[in-house]
C-alpha positions in Angstrom: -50.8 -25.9 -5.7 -47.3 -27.4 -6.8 -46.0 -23.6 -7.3 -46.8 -22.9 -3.7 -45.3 -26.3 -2.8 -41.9 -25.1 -5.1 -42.0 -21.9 -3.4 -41.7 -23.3 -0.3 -39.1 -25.9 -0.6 -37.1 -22.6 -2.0 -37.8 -20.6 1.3 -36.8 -23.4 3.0 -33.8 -24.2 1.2 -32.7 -20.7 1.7 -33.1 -20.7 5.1 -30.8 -23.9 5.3 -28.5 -22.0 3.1 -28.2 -18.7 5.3 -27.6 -20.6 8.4 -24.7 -22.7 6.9 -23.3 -19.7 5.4 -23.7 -18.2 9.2 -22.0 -21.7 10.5 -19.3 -21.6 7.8 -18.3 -18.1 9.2 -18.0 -19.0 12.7 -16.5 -22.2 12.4 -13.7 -19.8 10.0 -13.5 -17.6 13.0 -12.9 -20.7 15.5 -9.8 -22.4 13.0 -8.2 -19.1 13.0 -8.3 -18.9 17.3 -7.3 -22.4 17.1 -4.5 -21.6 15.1 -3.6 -18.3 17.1 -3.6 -20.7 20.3 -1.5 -23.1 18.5 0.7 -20.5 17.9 1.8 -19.7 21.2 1.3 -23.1 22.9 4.5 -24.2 24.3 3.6 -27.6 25.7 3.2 -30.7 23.5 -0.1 -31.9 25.0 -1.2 -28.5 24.4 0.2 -28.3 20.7 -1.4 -31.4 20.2 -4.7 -30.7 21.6 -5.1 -27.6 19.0 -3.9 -30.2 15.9 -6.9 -32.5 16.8 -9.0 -29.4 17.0 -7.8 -27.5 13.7 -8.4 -30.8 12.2 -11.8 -31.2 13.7 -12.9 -28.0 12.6 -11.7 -28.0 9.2 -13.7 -31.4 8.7 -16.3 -29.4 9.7 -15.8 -26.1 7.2 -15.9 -28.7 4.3 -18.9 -30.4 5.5 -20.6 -26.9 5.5 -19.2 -26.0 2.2 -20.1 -29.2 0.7 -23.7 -28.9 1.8 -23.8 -25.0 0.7 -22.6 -26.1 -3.0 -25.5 -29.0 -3.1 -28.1 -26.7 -2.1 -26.6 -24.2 -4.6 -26.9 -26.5 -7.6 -30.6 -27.4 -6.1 -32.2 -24.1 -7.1 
């Protein structure tokens, strides 16, 4: 009974795991289109606008990795 229980807390931990790996990779692939808009935007409120959303994005990638790292030192 407690192995099935262990079992499936693993499962479900990697399940979590996969789909924060899946949202670290997209939210990678969203910095770097921010950058590339930053890049070419002329206009300050524009410039601006992509520095709020780097940042805002990056705060997300190390939530993301932070949480990937617990559940890695949970198994």
């Amino acid at each position: 009974m407690l192995q099935s229980a262990q079992r499936s807390r693993r499962i479900t931990q990697e399940e979590e795991r996969r789909e924060l790996v899946s949202s670290l990779a997209h939210t990678r692939t969203l910095i770097n289109q921010a950058y590339s808009g930053f890049n070419m935007a002329s206009d300050s409120d524009l410039i601006e606008s992509y520095v709020f959303e780097i940042n805002a994005l990056q705060a997300r990638y190390n939530y993301l990795l932070r949480r990937v790292k617990e559940l890695e030192g949970a198994t």
